[in-house]
C-alpha positions as a LaTeX table, in Angstrom:
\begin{tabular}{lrrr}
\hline
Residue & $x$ (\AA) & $y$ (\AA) & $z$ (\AA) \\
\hline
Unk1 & 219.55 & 112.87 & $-176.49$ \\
Unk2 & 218.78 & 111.94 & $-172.93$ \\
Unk3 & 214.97 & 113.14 & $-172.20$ \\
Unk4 & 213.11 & 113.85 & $-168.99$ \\
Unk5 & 209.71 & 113.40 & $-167.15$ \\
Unk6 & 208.25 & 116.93 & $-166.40$ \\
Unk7 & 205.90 & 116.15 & $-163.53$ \\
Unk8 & 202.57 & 115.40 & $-163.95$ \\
Unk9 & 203.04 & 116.88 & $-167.56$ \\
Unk10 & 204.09 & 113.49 & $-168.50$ \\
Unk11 & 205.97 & 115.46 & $-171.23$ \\
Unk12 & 209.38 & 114.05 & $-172.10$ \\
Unk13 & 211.40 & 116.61 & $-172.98$ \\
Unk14 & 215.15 & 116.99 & $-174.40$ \\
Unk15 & 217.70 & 117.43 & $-171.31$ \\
Unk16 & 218.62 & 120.92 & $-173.81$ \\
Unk17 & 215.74 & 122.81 & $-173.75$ \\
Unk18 & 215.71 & 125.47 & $-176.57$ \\
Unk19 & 214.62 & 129.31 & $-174.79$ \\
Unk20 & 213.83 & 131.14 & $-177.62$ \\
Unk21 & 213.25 & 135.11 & $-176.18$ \\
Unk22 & 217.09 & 135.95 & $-178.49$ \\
Unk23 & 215.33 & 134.69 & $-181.22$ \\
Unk24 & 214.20 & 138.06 & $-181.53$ \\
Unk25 & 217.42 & 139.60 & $-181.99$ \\
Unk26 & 218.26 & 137.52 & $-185.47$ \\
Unk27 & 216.71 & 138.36 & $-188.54$ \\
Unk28 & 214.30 & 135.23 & $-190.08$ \\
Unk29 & 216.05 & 133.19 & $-192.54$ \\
Unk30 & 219.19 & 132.57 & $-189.57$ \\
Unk31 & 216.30 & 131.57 & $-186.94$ \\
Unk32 & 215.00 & 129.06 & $-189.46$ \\
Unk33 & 218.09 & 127.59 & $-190.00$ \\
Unk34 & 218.96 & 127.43 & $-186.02$ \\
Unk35 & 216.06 & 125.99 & $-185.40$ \\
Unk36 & 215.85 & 123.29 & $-187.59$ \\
Unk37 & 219.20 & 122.06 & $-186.67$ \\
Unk38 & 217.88 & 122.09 & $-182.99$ \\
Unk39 & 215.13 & 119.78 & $-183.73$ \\
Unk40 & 217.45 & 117.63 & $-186.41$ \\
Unk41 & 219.64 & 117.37 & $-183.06$ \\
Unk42 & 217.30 & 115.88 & $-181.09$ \\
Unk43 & 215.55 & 119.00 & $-179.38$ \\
Unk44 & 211.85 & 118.97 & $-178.90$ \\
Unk45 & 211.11 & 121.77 & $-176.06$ \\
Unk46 & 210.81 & 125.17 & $-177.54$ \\
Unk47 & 210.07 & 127.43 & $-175.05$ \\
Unk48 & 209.19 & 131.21 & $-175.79$ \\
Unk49 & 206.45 & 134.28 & $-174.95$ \\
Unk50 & 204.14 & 136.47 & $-176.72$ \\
Unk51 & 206.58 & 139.57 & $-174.98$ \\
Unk52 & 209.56 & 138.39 & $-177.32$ \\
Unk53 & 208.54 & 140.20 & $-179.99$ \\
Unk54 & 208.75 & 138.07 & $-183.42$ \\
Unk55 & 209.66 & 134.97 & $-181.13$ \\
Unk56 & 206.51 & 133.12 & $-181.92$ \\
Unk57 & 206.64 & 133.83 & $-185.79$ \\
Unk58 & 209.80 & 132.65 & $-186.04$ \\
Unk59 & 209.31 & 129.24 & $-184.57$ \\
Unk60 & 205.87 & 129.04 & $-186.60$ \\
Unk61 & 207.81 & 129.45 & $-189.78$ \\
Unk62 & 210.73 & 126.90 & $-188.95$ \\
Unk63 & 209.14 & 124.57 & $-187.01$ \\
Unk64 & 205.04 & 124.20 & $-187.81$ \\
Unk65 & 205.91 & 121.04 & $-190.15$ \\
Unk66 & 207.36 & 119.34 & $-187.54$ \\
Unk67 & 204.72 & 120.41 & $-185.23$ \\
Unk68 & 203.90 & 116.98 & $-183.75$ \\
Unk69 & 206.95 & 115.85 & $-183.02$ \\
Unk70 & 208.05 & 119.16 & $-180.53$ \\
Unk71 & 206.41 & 120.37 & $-177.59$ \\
Unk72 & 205.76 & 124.76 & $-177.63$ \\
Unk73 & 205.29 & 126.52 & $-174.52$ \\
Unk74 & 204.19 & 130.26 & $-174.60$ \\
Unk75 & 203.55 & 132.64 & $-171.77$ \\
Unk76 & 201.23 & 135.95 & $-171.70$ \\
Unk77 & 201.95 & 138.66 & $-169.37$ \\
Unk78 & 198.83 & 140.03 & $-169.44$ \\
Unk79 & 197.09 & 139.31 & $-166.02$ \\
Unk80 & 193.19 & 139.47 & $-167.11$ \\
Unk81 & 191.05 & 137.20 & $-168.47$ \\
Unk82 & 190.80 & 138.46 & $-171.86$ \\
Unk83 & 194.46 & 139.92 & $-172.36$ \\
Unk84 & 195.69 & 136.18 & $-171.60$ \\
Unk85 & 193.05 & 134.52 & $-174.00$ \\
Unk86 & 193.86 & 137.11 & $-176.51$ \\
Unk87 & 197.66 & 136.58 & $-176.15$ \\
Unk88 & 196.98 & 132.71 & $-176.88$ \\
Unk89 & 194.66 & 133.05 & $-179.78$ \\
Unk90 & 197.83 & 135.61 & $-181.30$ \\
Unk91 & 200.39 & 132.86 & $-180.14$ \\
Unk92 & 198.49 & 129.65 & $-181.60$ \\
Unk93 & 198.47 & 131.91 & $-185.26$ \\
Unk94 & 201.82 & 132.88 & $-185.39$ \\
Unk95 & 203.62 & 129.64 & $-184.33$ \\
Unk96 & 200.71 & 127.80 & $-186.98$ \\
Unk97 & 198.94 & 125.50 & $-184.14$ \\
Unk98 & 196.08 & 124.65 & $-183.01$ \\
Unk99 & 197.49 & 124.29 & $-179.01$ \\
Unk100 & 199.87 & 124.80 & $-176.98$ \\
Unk101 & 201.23 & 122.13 & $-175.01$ \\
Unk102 & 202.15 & 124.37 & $-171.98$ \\
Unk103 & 200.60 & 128.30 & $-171.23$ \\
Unk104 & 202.44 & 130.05 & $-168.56$ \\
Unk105 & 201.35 & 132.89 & $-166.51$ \\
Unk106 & 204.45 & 135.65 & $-167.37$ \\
Unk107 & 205.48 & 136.17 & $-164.08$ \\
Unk108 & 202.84 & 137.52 & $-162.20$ \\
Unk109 & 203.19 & 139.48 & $-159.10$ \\
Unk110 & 200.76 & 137.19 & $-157.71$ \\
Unk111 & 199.70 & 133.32 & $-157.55$ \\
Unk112 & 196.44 & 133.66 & $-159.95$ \\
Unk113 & 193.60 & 130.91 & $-158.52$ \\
Unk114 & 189.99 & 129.95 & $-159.72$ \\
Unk115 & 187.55 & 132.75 & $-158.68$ \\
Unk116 & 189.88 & 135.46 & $-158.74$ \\
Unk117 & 189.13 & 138.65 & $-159.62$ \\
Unk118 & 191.57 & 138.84 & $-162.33$ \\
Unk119 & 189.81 & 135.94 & $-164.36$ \\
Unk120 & 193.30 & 134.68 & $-165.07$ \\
Unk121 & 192.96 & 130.85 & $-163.95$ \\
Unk122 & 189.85 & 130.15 & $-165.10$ \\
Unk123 & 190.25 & 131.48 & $-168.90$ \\
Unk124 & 193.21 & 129.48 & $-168.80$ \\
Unk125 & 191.00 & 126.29 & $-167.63$ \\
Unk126 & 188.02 & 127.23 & $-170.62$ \\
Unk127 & 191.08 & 127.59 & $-173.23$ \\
Unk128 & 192.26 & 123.88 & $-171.75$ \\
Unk129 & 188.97 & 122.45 & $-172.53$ \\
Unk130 & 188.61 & 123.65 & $-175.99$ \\
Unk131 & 192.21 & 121.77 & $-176.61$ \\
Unk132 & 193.85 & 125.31 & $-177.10$ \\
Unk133 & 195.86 & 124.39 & $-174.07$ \\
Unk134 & 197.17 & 121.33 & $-172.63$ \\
Unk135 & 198.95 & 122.03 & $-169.37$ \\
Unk136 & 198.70 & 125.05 & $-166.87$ \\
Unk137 & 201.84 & 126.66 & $-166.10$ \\
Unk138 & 203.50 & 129.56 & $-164.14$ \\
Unk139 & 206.81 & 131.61 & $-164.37$ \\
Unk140 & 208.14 & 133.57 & $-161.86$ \\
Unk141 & 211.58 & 135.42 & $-160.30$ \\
Unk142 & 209.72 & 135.85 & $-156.87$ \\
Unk143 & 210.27 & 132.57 & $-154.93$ \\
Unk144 & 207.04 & 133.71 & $-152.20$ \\
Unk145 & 205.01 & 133.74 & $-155.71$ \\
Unk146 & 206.43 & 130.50 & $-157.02$ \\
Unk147 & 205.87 & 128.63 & $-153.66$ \\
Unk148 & 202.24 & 129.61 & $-153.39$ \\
Unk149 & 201.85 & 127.79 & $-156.68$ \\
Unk150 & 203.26 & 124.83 & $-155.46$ \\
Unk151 & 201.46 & 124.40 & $-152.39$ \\
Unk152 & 198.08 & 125.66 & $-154.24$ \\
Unk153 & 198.59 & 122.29 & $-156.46$ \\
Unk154 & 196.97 & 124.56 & $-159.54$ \\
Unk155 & 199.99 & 124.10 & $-161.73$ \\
Unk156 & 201.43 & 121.29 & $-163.67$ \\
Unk157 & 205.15 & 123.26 & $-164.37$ \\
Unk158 & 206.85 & 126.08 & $-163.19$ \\
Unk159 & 209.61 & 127.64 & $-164.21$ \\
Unk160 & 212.27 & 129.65 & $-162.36$ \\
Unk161 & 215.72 & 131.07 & $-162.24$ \\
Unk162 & 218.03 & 128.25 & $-161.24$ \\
Unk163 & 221.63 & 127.46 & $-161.87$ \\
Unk164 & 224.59 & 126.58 & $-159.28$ \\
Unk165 & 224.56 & 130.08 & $-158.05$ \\
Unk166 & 220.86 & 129.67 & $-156.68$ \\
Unk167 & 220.46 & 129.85 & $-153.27$ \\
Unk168 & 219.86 & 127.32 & $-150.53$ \\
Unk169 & 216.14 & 128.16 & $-150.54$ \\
Unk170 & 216.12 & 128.03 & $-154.20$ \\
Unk171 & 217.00 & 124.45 & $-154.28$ \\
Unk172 & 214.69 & 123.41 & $-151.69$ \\
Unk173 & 212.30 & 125.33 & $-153.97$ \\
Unk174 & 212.77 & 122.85 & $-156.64$ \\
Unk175 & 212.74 & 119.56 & $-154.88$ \\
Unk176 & 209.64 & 120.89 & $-152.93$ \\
Unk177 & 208.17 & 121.30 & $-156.87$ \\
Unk178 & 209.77 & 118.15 & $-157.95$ \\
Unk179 & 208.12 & 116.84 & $-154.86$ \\
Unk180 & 204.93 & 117.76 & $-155.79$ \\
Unk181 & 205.16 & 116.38 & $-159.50$ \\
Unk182 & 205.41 & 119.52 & $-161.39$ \\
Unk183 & 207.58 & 120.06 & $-163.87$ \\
Unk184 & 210.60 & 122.06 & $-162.68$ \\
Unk185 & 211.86 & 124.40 & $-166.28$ \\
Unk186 & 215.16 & 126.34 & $-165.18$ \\
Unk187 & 215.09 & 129.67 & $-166.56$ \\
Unk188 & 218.56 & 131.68 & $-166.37$ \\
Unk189 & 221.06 & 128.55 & $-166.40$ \\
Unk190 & 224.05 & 131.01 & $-167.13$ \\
Unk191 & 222.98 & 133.33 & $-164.10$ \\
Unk192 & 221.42 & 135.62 & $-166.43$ \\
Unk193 & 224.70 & 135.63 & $-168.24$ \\
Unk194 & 227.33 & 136.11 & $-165.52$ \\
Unk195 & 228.46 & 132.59 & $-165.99$ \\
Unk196 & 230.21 & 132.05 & $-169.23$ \\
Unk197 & 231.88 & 128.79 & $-169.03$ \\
Unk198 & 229.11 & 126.03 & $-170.65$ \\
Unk199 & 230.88 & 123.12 & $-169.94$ \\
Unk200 & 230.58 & 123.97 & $-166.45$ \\
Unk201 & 227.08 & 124.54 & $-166.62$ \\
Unk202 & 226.01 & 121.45 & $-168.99$ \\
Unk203 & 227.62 & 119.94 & $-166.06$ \\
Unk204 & 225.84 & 121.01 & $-163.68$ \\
Unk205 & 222.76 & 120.46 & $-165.43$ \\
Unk206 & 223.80 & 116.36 & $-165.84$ \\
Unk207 & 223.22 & 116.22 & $-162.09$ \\
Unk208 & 219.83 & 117.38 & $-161.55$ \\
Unk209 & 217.72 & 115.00 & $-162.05$ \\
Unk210 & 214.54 & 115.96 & $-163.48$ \\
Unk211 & 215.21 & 119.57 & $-164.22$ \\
Unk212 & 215.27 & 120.73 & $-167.71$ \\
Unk213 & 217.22 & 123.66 & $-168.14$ \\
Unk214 & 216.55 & 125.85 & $-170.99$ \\
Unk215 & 218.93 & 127.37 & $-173.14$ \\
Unk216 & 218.45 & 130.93 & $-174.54$ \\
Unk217 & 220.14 & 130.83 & $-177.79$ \\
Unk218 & 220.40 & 132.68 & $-180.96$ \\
Unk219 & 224.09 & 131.96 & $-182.67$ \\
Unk220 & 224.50 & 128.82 & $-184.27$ \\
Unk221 & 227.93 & 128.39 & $-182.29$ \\
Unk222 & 225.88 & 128.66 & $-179.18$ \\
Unk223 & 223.69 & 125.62 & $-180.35$ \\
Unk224 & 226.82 & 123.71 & $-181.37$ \\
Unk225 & 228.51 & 124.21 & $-178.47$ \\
Unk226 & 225.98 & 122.75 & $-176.09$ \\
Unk227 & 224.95 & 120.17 & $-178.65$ \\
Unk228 & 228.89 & 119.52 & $-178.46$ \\
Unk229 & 228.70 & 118.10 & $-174.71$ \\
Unk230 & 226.37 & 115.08 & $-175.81$ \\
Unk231 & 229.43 & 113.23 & $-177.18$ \\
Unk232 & 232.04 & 115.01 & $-174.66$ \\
Unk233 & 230.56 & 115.85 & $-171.75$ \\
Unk234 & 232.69 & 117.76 & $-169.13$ \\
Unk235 & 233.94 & 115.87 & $-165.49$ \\
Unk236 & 233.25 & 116.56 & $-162.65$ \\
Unk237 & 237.36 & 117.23 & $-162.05$ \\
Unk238 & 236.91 & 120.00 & $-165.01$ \\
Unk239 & 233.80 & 121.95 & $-163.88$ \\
Unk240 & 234.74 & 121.23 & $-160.21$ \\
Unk241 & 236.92 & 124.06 & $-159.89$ \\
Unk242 & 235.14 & 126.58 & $-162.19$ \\
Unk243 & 232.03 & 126.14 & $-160.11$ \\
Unk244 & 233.64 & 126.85 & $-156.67$ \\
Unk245 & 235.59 & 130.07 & $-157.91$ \\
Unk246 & 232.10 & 131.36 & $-159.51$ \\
Unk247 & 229.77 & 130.49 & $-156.46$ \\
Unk248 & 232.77 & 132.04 & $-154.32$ \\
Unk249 & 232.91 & 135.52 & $-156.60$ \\
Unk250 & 229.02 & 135.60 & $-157.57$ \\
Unk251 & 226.87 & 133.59 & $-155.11$ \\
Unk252 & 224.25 & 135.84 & $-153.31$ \\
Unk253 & 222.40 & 138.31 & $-154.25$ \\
Unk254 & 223.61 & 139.23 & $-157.54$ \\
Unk255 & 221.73 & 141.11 & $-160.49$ \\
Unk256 & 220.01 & 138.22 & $-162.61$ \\
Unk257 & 219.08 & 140.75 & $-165.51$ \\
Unk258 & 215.74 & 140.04 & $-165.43$ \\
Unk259 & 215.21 & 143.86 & $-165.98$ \\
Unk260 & 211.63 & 144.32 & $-164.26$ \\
Unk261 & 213.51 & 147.07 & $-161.90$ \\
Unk262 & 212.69 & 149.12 & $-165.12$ \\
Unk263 & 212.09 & 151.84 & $-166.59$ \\
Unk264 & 214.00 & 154.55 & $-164.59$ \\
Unk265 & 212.38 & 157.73 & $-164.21$ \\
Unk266 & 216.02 & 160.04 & $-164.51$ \\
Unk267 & 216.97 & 157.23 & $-167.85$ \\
Unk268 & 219.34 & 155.35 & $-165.93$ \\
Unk269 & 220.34 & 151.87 & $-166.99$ \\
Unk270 & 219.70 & 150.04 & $-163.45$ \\
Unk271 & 220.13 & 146.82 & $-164.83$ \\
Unk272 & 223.11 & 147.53 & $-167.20$ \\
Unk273 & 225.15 & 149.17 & $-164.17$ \\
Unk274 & 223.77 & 146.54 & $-161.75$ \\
Unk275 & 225.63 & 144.72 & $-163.84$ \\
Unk276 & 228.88 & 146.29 & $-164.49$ \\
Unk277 & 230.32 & 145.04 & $-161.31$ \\
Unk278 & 230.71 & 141.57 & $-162.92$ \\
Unk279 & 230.97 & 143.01 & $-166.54$ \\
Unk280 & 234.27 & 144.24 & $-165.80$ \\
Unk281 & 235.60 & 141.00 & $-164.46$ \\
Unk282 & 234.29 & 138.87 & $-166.97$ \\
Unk283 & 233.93 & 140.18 & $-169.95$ \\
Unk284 & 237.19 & 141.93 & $-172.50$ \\
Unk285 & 237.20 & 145.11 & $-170.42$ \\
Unk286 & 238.03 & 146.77 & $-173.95$ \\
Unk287 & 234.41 & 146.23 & $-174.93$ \\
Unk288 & 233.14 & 148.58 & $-171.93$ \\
Unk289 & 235.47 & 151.46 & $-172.55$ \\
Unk290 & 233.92 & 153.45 & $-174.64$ \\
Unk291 & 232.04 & 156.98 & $-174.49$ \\
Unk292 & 228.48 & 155.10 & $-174.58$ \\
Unk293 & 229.48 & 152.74 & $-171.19$ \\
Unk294 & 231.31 & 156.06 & $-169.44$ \\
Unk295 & 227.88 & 157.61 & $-170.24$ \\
Unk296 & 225.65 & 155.51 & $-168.76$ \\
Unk297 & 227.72 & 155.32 & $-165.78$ \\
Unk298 & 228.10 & 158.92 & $-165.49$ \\
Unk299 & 224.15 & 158.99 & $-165.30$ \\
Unk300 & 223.94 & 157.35 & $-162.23$ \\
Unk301 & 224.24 & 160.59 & $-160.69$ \\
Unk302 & 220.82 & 161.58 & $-161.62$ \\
Unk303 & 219.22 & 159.15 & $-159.32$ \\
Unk304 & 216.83 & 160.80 & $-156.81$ \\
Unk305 & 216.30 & 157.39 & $-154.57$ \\
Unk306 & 212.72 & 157.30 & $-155.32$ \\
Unk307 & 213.17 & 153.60 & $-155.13$ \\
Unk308 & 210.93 & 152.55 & $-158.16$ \\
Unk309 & 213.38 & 150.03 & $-159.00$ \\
Unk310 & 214.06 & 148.41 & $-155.87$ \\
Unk311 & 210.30 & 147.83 & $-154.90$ \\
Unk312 & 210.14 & 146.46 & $-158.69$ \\
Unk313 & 213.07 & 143.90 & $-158.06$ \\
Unk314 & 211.96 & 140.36 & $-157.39$ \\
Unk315 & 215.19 & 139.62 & $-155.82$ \\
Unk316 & 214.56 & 142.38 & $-152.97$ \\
Unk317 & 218.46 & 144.43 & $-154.37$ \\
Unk318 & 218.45 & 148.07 & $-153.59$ \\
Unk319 & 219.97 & 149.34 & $-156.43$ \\
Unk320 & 220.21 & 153.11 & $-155.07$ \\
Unk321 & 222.57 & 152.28 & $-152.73$ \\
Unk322 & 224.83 & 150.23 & $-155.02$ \\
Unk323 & 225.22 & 152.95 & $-157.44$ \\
Unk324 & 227.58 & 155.23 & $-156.17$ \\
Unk325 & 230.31 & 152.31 & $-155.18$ \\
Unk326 & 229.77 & 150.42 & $-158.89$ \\
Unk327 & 230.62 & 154.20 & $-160.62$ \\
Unk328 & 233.63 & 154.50 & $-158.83$ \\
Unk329 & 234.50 & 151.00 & $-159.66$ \\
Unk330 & 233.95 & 151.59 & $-163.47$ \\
Unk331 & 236.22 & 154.74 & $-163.35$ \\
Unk332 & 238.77 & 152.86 & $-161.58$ \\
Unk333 & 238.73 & 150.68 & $-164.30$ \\
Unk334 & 238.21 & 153.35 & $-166.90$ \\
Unk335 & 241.10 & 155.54 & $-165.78$ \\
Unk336 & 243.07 & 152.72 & $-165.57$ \\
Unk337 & 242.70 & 151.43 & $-169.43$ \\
Unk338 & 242.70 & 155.15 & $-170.81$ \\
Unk339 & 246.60 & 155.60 & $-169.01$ \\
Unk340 & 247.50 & 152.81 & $-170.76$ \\
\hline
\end{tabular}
């Protein structure tokens, strides 16, 4: 498998890097088994968070005997000094280490920096020199955030949402961090799942140099499949064409379903109908007509336009005023498949 610099890291990681927040969703002995044929396959970036649940324990139990040969990156989302130390000394016992090789900051709403208040940075520098740590990393969905920590020269590796949907500034984003020798993780390479054909995507992937996108996975099928483009990778003349007829339905600003616009005061599902839009076109519309979908949609109503979730968004959407127009589109398509 071809493998990649990542900056100043000097870590060289599998192009397929393994994201491991679905890992959560699968019960232990299928993870074990996932993982393991992973690593048998050649990858050896794991990259997960203390937030994903039984993430962690997972890869400890499939992967600590193979511990030197893979690289683990965790992130905390707590944003104090001892909630972040804390978080690592949990992490390091479930995945059965003694380091880390990268520990993210979990998308802070700011660019933490030595002397700061919050005590983030420099915990993170005392955990590097007792070897708990090797490398300093960030993750973040807002690109003023991620830029700081590029041009503060703190970081060795960010990671970000990126795929062939991103936009202009986006990619400038990443070269300006490639620039800079950090290592550039892509976070979201399906769009945040409103890109469903792989092939197009491995594609894409093939042709930026540098960039190691990673993978969230949790079916075996979903491992093969990628795995599957080593010996047969898609053209250019194949993915061509499915690229340009997603960027032209999808490019802009479209919900990545990063889900930080919730919770909801009246219950509503922001990111689920934020969502629907693109749900309906891409998905087996059978699968969203049922009492539970109608539901949800029907609860848009309650919203009050207090705006929680759009001064939560890191992608600056207004969700209020998109809700009316995406119920009617649902009924339309509701109506529709019930007068069938």
């Amino acid at each position: 498998m071809e493998k990649i610099r990542l900056g100043k890291t000097e870590i060289m990681a599998s192009k397929i890097g393994f994201g491991c927040l679905p890992l959560q969703r699968r019960p232990m002995d299928e993870v074990i088994k996932l993982l393991r044929k992973a690593y048998d396959s050649g990858i050896n970036y794991f990259d997960t968070a203390r937030m994903y649940s039984d993430s962690e324990e997972k890869i400890g139990a499939a992967l600590s005997e193979v511990r030197n040969y893979i690289y683990l990156a965790t992130k905390s989302h707590h944003f104090t000094a001892e909630g972040i130390l804390e978080d690592l000394d949990t992490s390091l016992r479930l995945m059965k280490t003694d380091h880390v090789d990268v520990l993210q900051v979990h998308n802070p709403p700011f660019c933490p920096k030595p002397g700061g208040e919050d005590g983030v940075y420099d915990a993170m520098l005392r955990a590097k020199k007792e070897g708990k740590l090797l490398h300093i990393g960030i993750t973040n969905h807002r690109e003023h955030v991620a830029r700081e920590a590029i041009e503060s020269g703190l970081y060795d590796l960010l990671q970000f949402p990126f795929a062939y949907l991103s936009s202009e500034s986006e990619f400038k984003l990443k070269d300006d961090c490639l620039a800079a020798d950090m290592g550039f993780v892509a976070m979201k390479p399906f769009g945040g799942g409103v890109l469903t054909d792989g092939g197009a995507v491995y594609h894409f992937f093939s042709t930026q140099k540098d960039v190691l996108p990673i993978y969230g996975m949790q079916h075996m099928w979903e491992l093969e499949q990628m795995l599957g483009f080593l010996d047969n990778p898609p053209s250019e003349a194949d993915a061509a064409p499915v690229i340009a007829a997603d960027k032209a339905q999808l490019k802009g600003n479209f919900c990545r379903n990063c889900g930080y616009c919730l919770p909801c005061p009246m219950g509503i599902r922001v990111d689920m109908v934020m969502r629907s839009y693109y749900n309906l076109r891409r998905m087996p519309v059978s699968q969203l007509m049922n009492e539970e979908w109608r539901q949800m949609m029907e609860d848009t109503k309650l919203c009050i336009g207090c705006g929680a979730c759009s001064s939560r968004c890191p992608y600056e959407l207004d969700p209020p005023s998109r809700l009316p127009e995406l119920y009617e589109d649902y009924m339309e398509h509701w109506n529709s498949y019930h007068a069938k």
